[in-house]
C-alpha positions in Angstrom: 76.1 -41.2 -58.5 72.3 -40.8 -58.4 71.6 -44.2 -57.1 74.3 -43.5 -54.4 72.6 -39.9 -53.3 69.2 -41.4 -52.9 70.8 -44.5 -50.8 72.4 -41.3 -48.3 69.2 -39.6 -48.8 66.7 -42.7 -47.8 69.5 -44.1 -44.9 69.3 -39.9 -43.3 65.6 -40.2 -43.4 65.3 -43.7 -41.7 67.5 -42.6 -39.2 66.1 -39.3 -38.2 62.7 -41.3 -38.1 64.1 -44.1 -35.8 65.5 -41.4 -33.1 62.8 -40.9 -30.1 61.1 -37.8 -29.7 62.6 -36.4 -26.3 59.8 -36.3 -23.7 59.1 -33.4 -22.1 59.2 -33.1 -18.1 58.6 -30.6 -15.0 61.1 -27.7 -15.0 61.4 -25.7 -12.0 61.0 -22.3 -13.0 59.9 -20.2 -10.2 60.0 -20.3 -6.3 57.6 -17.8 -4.5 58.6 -17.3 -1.1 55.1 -17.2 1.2 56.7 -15.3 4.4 56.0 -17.0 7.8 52.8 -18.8 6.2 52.7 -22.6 6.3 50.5 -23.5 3.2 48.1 -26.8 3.2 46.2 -26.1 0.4 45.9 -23.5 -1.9 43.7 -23.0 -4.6 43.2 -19.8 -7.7 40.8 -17.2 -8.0 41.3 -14.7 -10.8 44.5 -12.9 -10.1 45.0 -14.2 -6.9 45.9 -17.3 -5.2 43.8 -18.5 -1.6 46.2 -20.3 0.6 45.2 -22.5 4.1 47.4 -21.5 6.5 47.6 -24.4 8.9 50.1 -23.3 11.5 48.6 -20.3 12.2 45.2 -21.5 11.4 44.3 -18.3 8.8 42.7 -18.5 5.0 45.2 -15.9 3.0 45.1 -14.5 0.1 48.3 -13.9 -1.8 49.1 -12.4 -5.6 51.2 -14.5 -7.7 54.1 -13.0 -6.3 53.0 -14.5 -3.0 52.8 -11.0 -1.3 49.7 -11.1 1.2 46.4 -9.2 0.1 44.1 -10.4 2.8 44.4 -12.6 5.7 41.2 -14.2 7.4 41.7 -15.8 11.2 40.4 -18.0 13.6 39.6 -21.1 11.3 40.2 -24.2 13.0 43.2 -25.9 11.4 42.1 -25.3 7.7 42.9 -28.2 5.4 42.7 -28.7 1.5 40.2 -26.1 -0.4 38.2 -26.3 -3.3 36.4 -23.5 -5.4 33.3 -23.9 -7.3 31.3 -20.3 -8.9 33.0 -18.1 -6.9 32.6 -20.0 -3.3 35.6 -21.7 -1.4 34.9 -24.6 0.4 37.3 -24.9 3.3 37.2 -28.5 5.4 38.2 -27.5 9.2 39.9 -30.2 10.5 39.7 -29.1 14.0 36.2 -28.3 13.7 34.9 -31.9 11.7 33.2 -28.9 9.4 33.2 -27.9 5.7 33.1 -23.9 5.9 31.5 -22.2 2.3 33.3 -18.4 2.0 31.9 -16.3 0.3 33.0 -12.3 0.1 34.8 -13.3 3.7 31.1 -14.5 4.6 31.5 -17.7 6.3 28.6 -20.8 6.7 28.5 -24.7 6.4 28.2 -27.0 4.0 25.3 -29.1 5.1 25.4 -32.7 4.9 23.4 -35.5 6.7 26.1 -37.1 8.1 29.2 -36.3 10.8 32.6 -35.9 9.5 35.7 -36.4 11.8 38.6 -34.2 10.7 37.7 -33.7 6.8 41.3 -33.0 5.0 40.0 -32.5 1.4 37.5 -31.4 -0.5 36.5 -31.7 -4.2 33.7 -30.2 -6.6 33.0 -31.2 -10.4 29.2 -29.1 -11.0 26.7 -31.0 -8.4 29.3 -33.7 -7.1 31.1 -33.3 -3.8 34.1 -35.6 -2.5 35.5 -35.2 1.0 38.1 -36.6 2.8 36.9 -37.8 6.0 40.2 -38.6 7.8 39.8 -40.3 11.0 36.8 -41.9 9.8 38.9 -43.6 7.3 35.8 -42.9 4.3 35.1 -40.6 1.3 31.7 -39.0 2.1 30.4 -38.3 -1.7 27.5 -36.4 -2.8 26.2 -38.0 -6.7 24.2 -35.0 -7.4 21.2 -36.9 -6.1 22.3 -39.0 -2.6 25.0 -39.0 -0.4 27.3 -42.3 0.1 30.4 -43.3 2.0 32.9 -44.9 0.1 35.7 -46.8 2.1 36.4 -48.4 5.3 39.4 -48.7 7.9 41.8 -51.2 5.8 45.1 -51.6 4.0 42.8 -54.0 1.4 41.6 -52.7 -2.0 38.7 -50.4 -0.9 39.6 -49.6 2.4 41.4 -46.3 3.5 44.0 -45.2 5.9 43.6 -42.2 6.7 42.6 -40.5 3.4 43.9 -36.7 3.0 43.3 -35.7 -0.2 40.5 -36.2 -2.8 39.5 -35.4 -6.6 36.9 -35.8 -8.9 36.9 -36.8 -12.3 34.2 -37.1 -14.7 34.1 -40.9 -14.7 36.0 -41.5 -11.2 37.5 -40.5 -8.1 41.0 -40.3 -6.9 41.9 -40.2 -3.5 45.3 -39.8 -1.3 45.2 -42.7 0.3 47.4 -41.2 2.9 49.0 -44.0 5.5 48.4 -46.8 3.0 51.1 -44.8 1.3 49.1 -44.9 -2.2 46.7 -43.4 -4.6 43.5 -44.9 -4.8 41.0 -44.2 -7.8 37.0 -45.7 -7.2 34.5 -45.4 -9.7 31.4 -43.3 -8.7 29.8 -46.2 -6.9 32.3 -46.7 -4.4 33.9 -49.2 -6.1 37.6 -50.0 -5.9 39.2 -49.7 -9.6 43.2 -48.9 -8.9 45.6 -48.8 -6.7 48.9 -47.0 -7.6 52.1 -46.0 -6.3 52.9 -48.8 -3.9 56.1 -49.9 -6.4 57.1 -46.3 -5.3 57.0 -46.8 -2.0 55.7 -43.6 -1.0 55.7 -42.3 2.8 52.8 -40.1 3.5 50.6 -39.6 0.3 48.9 -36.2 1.6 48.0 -34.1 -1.9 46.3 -35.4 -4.8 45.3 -33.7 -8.5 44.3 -35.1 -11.2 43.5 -33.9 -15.0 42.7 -36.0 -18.2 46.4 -36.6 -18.9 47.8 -37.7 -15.1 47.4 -38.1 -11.3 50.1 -36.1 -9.3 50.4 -36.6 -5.7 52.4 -35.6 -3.1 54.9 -37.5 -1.2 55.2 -35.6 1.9 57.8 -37.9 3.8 60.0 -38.5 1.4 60.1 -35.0 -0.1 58.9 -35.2 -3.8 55.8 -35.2 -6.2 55.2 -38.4 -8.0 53.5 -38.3 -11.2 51.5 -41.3 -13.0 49.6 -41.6 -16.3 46.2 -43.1 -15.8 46.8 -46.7 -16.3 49.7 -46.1 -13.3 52.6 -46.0 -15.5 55.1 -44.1 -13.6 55.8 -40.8 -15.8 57.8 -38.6 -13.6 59.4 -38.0 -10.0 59.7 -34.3 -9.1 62.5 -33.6 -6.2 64.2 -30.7 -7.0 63.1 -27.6 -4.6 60.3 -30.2 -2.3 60.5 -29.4 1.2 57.7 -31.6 2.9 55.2 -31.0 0.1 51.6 -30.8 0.7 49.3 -29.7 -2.4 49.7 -29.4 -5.8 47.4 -28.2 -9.1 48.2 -27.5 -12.4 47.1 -23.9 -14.0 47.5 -22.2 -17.1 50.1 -25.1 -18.3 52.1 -24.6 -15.0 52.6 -27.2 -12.2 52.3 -25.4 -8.7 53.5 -27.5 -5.6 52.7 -26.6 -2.1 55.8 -27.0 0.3 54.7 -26.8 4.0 58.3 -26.6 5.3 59.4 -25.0 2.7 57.2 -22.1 3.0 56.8 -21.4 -0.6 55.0 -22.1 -3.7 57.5 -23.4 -6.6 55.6 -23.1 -10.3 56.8 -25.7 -13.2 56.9 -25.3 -16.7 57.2 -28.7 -19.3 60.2 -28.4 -21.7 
C-alpha cells in the first residue's frame, strides 16, 4: 500500500509539473470617454494626463477620468508628445516645429536642421528621436551631434513615412508607418529589425516600447499588436480599438489612444 501511495503521489506531482503556466494577457478594464476631443498623443504628468488634440488642433489636459482641466489652442495640428523634467515636447505637424511647454509657456526646440511635418518625438536623458514624416528620416540627437537616420524606401533602412519613434537604452524603434512595420536601428543609424510584416499591418502610426516589448498601433485595421524583442508575436489587442493612434504603459496599465473612438481604454494583465 505504501509503494502504491508514493506511485499516486510522484505520478500527481509529474503531472501538475508538466501542465503550462497560463500566460497572462491585456484585459480591458476601463474605457474613459474624452468628450468631443480627438487624441493623437497623450502622455502623464503627475495626476493628470496631456492629450494632443488633433482635430481641433488644442493641447488638453484631462484627469484620469478624462474630465478636461485645461485646454491650450491654436497649435498647429499637434502630433505625438514626449515629457522629459517637467517639459512637454509637442512636434507641430502643420508648423515642421517641435514646441517645448513649459507652465503653458511655449518655445522651440532648436535643432540645425529643417523638419517637414515631425509626427513623434522621443527623450531618454540627453537623446532626442523625431519623426520626420515627409522627409521619410529619424532626425536624432546622441547627446553630442545630430544625425539623420533613414531614407525614402521599402528596403531595410529606409522609411515610409515614419510616425512614431522611441528610444531605448541600446536602440531605437520607430513606426515605420506606410511600410506597414516596426523598425528598430541601433544608435548609429543602423538597420537591426524589421517586425510585423507577417502581420500585415495597415498603417503602423503609434509605437512604445519598454524592456519586456514593443507595442504599436495598427490604426487601419483597428488593433494594437504586441511583440517581444526578438519579434515573436506575443499578443493582438482588438477588443474596444477604434482607429487607434498612441499607446504607453503606466503604473502596470496599458493605455491605448483611440482617435475615432474618442477615448482612452486602460488594460490590466491577468
Amino acid at each position: 500500500m505504501k509503494q502504491s501511495f508514493f506511485i499516486i503521489i510522484i505520478t500527481s506531482l509529474l503531472f501538475l509539473c508538466s501542465c503550462t503556466e497560463t500566460k497572462k494577457t491585456w484585459q480591458l478594464t476601463e474605457t474613459i470617454d474624452l468628450g468631443d476631443i480627438t487624441p493623437i498623443g497623450f502622455t502623464f504628468q503627475k495626476d493628470h494626463i496631456w492629450i494632443t488634440d488633433g482635430d481641433h488642433n488644442q493641447l488638453v489636459k484631462v484627469n484620469h477620468k478624462g474630465e478636461i482641466q485645461q485646454t491650450f489652442p491654436d497649435f498647429e495640428r499637434p502630433m505625438h508628445l514626449a515629457i522629459l523634467d517637467e517639459t512637454l515636447y509637442i512636434p507641430e505637424y502643420g508648423s515642421d516645429k517641435i514646441i517645448k511647454f513649459d507652465n503653458g509657456q511655449r518655445s522651440f526646440l532648436e535643432i540645425p536642421d529643417s523638419l517637414d511635418s515631425p509626427a513623434g518625438v522621443s527623450l531618454l536623458e540627453k537623446e532626442i528621436a523625431i519623426a520626420d514624416f515627409y522627409h521619410h528620416r529619424i532626425l536624432f540627437f546622441n547627446g553630442q551631434n545630430w544625425m539623420s537616420i533613414g531614407e525614402e524606401g521599402k528596403a531595410p533602412g529606409q522609411l515610409y513615412y515614419p510616425t512614431d519613434v522611441e528610444i531605448l537604452t541600446d536602440k531605437i524603434v520607430v513606426a515605420d508607418a506606410y511600410n506597414n512595420r516596426i523598425q528598430v536601428f541601433d544608435k548609429n543609424g543602423k538597420s537591426q529589425q524589421v517586425i510585423g510584416m507577417a502581420e500585415k499591418m495597415n498603417a503602423a502610426t503609434g509605437v512604445y516600447a519598454d524592456n519586456d516589448f514593443l507595442y504599436i498601433t495598427d490604426f487601419e485595421k483597428d488593433r494594437v499588436l504586441i511583440y517581444e524583442h526578438d519579434g515573436t508575436l506575443s499578443q493582438i489587442i482588438a477588443d474596444g480599438i477604434n482607429k487607434p493612434t498612441d499607446l504607453m504603459v503606466k503604473d502596470k496599465n496599458l493605455y491605448i489612444a483611440n482617435y475615432k473612438g474618442k477615448n482612452l481604454l486602460k488594460f490590466e494583465k491577468n
